[in-house]
C-alpha positions as CSV (number, residue, x, y, z in Angstrom):
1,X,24.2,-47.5,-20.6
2,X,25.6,-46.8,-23.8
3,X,26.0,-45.9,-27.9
4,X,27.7,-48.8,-28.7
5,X,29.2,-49.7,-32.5
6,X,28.0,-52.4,-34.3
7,X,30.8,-55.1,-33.9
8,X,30.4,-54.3,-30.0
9,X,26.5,-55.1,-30.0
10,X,26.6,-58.4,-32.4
11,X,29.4,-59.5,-29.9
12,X,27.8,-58.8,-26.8
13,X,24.4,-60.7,-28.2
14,X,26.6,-63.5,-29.0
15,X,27.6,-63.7,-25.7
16,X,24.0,-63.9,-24.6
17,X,24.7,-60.3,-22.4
18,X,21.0,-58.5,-23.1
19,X,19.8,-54.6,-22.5
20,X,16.4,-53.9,-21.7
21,X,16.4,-51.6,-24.9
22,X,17.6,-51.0,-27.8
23,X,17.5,-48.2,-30.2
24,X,18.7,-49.5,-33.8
25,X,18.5,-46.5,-35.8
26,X,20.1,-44.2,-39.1
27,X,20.5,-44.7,-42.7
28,X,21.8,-47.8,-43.5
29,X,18.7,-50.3,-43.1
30,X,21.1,-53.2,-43.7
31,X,22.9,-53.1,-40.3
32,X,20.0,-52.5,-38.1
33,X,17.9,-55.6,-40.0
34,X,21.3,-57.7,-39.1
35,X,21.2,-56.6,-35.4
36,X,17.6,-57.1,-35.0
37,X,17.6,-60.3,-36.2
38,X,20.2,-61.6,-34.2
39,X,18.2,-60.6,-31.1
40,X,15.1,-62.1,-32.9
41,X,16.6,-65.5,-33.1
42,X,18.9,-65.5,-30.6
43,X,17.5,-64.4,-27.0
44,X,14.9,-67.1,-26.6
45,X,14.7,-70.9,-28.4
46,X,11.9,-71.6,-30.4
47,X,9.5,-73.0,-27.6
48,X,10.0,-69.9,-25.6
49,X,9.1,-67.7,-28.7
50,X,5.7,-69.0,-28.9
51,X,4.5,-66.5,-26.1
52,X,7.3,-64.5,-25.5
53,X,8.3,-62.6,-28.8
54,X,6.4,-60.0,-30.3
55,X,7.0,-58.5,-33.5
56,X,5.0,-55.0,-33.8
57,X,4.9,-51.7,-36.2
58,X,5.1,-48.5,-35.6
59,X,2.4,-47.3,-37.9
60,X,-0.1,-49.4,-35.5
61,X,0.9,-48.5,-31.7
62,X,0.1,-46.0,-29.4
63,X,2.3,-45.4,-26.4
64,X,0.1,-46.5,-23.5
65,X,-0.2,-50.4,-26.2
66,X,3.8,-50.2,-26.5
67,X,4.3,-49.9,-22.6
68,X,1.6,-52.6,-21.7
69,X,3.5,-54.9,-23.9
70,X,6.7,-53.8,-22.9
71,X,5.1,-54.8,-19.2
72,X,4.4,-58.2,-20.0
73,X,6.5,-60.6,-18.0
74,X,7.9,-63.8,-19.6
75,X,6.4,-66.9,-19.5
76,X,8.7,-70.1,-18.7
77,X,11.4,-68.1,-20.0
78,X,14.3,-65.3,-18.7
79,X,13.0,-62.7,-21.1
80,X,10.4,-61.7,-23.5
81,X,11.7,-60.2,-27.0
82,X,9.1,-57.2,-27.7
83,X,10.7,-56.1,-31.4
84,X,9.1,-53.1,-33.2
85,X,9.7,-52.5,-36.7
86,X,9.6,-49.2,-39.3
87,X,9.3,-47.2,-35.4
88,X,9.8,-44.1,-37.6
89,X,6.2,-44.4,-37.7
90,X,5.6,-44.6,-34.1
91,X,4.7,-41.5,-33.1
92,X,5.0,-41.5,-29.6
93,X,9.1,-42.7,-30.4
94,X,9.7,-40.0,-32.4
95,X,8.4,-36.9,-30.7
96,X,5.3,-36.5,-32.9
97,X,1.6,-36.2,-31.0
98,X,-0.4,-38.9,-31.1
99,X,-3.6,-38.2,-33.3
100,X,-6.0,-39.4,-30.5
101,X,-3.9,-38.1,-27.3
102,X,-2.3,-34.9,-26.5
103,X,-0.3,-36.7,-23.3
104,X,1.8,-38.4,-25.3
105,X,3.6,-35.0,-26.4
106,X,7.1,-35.6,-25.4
107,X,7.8,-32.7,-23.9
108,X,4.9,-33.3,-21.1
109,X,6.7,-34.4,-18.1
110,X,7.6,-38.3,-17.8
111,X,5.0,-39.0,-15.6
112,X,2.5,-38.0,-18.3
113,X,4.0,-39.4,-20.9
114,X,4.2,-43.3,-20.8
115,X,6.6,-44.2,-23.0
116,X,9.1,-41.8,-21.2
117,X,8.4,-43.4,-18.1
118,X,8.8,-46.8,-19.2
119,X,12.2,-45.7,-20.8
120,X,13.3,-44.4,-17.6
121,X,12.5,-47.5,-15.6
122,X,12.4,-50.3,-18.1
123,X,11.8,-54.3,-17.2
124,X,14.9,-56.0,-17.2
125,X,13.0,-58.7,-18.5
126,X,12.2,-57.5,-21.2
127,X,14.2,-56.8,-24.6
128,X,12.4,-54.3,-26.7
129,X,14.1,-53.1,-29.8
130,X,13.0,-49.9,-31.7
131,X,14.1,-50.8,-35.5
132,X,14.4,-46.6,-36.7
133,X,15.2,-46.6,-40.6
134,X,16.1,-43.7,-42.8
135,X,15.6,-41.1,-39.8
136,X,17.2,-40.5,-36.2
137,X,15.8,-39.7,-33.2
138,X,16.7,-35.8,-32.2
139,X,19.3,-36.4,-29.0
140,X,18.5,-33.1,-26.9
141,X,14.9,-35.2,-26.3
142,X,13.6,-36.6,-23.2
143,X,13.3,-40.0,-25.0
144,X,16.6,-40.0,-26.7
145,X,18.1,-39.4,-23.4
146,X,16.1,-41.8,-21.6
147,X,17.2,-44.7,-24.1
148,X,20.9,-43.6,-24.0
149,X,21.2,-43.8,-20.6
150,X,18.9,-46.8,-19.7
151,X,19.8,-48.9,-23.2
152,X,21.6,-49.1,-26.0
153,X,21.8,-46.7,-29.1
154,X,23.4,-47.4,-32.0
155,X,23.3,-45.4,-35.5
156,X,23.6,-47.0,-38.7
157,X,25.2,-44.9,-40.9
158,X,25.4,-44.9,-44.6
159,X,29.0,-46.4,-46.4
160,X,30.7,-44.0,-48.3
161,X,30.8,-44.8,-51.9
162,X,34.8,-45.5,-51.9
163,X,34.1,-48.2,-49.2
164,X,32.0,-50.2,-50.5
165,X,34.7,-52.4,-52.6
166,X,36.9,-53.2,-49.7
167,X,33.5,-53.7,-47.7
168,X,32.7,-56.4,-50.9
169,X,36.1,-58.0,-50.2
170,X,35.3,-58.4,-46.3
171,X,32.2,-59.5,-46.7
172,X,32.9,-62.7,-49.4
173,X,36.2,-63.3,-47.1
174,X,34.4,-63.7,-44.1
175,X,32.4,-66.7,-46.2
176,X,35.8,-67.9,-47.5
177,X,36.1,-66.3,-51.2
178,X,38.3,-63.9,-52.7
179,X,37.4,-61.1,-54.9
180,X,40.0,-59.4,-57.6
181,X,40.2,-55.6,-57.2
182,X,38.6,-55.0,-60.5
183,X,35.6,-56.8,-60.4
184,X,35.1,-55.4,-56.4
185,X,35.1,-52.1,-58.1
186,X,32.9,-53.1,-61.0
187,X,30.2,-54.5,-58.7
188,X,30.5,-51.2,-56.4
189,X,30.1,-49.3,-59.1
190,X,27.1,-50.9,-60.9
191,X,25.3,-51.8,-57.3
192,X,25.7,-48.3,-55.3
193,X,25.9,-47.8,-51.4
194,X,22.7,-49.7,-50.4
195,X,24.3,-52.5,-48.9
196,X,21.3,-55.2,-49.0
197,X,21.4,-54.7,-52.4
198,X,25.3,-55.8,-52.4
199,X,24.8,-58.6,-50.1
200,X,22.4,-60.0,-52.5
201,X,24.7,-60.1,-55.5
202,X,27.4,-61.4,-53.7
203,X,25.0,-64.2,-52.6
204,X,24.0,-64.9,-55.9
205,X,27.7,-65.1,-57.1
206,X,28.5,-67.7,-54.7
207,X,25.7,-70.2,-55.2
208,X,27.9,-71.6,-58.0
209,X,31.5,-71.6,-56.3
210,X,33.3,-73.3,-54.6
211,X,35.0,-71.9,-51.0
212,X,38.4,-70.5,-52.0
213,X,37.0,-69.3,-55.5
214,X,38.7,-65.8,-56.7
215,X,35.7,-63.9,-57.6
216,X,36.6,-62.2,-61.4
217,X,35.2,-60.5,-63.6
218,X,33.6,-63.1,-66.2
219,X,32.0,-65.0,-62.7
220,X,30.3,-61.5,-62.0
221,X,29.3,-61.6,-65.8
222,X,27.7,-64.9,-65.6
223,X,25.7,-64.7,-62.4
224,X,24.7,-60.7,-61.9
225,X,24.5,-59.4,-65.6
226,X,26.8,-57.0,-65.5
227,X,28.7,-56.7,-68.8
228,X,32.5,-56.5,-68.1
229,X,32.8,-54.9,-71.1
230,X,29.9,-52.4,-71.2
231,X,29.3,-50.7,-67.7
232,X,30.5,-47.6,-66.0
233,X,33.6,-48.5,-64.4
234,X,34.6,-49.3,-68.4
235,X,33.3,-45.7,-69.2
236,X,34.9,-44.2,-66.7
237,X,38.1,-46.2,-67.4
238,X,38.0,-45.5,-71.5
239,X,37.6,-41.7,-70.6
240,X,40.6,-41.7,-68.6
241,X,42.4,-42.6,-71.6
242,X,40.5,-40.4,-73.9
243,X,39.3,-43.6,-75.8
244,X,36.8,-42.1,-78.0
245,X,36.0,-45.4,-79.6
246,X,35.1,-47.7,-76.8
247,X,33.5,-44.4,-74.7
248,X,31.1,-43.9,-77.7
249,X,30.7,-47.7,-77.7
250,X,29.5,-48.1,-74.5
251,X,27.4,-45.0,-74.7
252,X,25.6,-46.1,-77.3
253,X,24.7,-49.6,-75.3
254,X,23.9,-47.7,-72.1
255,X,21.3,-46.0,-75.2
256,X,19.9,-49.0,-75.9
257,X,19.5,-49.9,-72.2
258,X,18.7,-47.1,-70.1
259,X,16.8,-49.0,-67.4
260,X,20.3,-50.9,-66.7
261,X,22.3,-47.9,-66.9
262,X,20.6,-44.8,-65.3
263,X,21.7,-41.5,-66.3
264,X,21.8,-40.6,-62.2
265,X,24.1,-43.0,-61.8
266,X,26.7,-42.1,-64.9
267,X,26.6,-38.6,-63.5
268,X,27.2,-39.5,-59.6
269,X,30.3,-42.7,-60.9
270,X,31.3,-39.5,-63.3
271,X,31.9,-36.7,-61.0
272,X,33.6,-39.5,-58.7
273,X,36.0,-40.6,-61.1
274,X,37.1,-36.8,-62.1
275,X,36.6,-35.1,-58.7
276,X,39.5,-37.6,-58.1
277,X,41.6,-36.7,-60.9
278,X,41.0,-32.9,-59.5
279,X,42.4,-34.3,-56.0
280,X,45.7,-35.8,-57.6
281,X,46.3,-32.6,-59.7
282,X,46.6,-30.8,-56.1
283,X,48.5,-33.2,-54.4
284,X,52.5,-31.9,-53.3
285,X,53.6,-35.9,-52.7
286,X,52.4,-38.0,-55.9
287,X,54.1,-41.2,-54.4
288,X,51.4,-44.1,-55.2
289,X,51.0,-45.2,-51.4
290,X,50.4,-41.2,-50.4
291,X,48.0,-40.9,-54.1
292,X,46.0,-44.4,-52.5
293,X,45.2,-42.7,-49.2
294,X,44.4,-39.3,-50.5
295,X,42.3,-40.6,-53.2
296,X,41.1,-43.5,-51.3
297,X,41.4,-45.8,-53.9
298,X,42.7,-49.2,-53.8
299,X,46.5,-49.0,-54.7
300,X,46.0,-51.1,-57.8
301,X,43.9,-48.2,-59.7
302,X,46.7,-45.9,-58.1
303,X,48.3,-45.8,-61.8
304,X,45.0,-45.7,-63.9
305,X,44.6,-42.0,-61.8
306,X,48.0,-40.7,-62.6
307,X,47.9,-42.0,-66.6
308,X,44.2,-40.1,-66.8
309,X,45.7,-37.0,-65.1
310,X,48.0,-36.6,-68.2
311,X,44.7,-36.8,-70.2
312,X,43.1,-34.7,-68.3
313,X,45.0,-31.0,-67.3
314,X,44.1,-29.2,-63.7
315,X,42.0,-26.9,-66.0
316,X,40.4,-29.2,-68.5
317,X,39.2,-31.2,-65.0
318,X,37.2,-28.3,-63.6
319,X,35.6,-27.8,-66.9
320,X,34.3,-31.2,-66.8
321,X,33.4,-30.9,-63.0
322,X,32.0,-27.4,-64.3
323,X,29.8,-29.4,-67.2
324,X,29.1,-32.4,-64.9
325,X,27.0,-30.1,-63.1
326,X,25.3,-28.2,-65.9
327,X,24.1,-31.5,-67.6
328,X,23.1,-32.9,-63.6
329,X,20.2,-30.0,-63.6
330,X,19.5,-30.5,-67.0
331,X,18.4,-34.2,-66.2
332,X,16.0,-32.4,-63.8
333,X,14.5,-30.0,-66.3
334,X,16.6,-27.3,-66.1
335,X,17.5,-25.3,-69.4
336,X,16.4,-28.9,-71.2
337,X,13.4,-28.5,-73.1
338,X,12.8,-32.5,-73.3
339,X,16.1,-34.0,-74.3
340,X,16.5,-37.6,-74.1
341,X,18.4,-38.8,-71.0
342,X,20.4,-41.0,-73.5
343,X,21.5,-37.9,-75.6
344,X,22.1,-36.4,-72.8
345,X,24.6,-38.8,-72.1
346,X,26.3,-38.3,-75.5
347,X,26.4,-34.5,-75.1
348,X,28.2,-35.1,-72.0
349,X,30.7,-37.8,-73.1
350,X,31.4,-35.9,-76.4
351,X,32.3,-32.6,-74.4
352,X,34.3,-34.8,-71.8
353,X,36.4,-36.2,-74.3
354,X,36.9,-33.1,-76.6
């Protein structure tokens, strides 16, 4: 069959059109949990679920288990849902030998090996799903190929850190709310790339609002915790300027709160921020739409880039990508013999700015 993208398989399931199976699998856990669950509560009503959906783990199967099930033929119904969850653990799935069976090595031949043979034949009344997180299955295997060509793959691959605000503006437009560019950026960079964690905060923000609401700062404020006046996008905005006073400010708070405002974190939003600075110091064509695609950056922080590029000379930005680095191993014990991650933090801020 095919490797399909996501927008293609939630369509096709809307449209009721069903493949015997389905590998969800990759790094982002948010996208394969969306596409299993629309299968889960989709494919069959809830009569037909009584006895012919089956949610399973990995950890707990064995192959010749997975293919009896897989076997099963529905009962009053077109199709039996046979949904197996965390299948990194399944051994058989992945290639590993089974503790109790050396058959189910993958590299016996199918006939030996039952999941392989299954994969190679499967029921069309069935829909099984393999739910893969954090790992993919290797693609020169037996399996791999067997579930490319008689299913559907798809790989769920992690958002890039410059994404996630316009992904944050997609995702509360698609429920009818607006988000200003600012606070998009402040939640991406308080909340990271793991986008069940964003999906949760936005919920949380719209429990209050009405449809139609501009998302802003003070809303995100109220409802997340996020202080729009101490966080990292500040930092990172006062060191542009070389605003010693409200960068030692907002040092001091992430100090006093260090389980809001990991050190990780400041060092990854950090080398970001001045890795792009770097970028627009080697640009030939500094025009603000050419500056917003090289930097990929929403044109509104287009100007902020250019006004911390006069703070911040080609050289003096190397130095700080140089010393983003050095202070990076130190958090990990190197050349640190026990400083504080919070002076740390100062160190880094005071040799940023000076």
């Amino acid at each position: 069959m095919a490797i399909k993208s996501y927008d293609e398989l939630i369509r096709d399931i809307k449209n009721k059109i069903y493949h015997p199976v389905y590998l969800l699998q990759g790094d982002e856990a948010f996208y394969i949990d969306k596409v299993s669950d629309l299968l889960e509560s989709s494919v069959l009503d809830d009569m037909e679920k009584e006895f012919n959906q089956s949610v399973v783990y990995g950890r707990d199967l064995e192959a010749p288990e997975m293919v009896s099930i897989a076997k099963r033929y529905p009962m009053m119904a077109n199709y039996q849902v046979v949904i197996v969850k965390e299948a990194q653990d399944f051994k058989a799935l992945m290639g590993r030998k089974s503790d109790d069976d050396d058959n189910e090595k993958e590299d016996e031949p199918a006939e030996k090996n039952p999941l392989i043979n299954y994969l190679n034949n499967p029921l069309k009344s069935t829909v099984l799903v393999f739910c893969v997180k954090y790992k993919t299955l290797d693609k020169r295997g037996k399996i791999y190929k067997a579930l490319e060509k008689n299913g559907i793959v798809y790989e769920s691959k992690k958002i890039y850190e410059n994404k996630v605000p316009e992904w944050i503006e997609k995702y509360l437009a698609e429920k009818n709310f607006k988000i200003a560019p600012v606070a998009a950026k402040l939640m991406a960079d308080h909340l990271g790339t793991d986008l069940s964690k964003v999906v949760n905060e936005c919920d949380k923000l719209l429990i209050n609002q009405k449809p139609g609401t501009t998302i802003d700062v003070s809303i995100i404020e109220t409802n997340i915790g996020i202080s729009k006046d101490f966080n990292i996008f500040e930092l990172n905005s006062a060191l542009g300027r070389r605003d010693v006073i409200k960068a030692t400010r907002i040092v001091n708070y992430f100090r006093a709160n260090p389980k809001s405002n990991p050190f990780v974190l400041s060092i990854f939003n950090f080398y970001s921020y001045f890795s792009k600075i770097l970028m627009y110091h080697a640009l030939i064509d500094k025009s603000k739409n050419n500056v917003a695609v090289a930097l990929k950056v929403n044109p509104f922080f287009v100007e902020e880039y250019i006004n911390a590029a006069k703070n911040y000379p080609f050289a003096k930005t190397e130095q700080i990508i140089s010393t983003l680095r050095e202070y990076d191993l130190k958090s990990k014990g190197v050349n640190n013999n026990g400083t504080p991650e919070g002076d740390l933090l100062r160190e880094l801020v005071y040799k940023i700015l000076h």
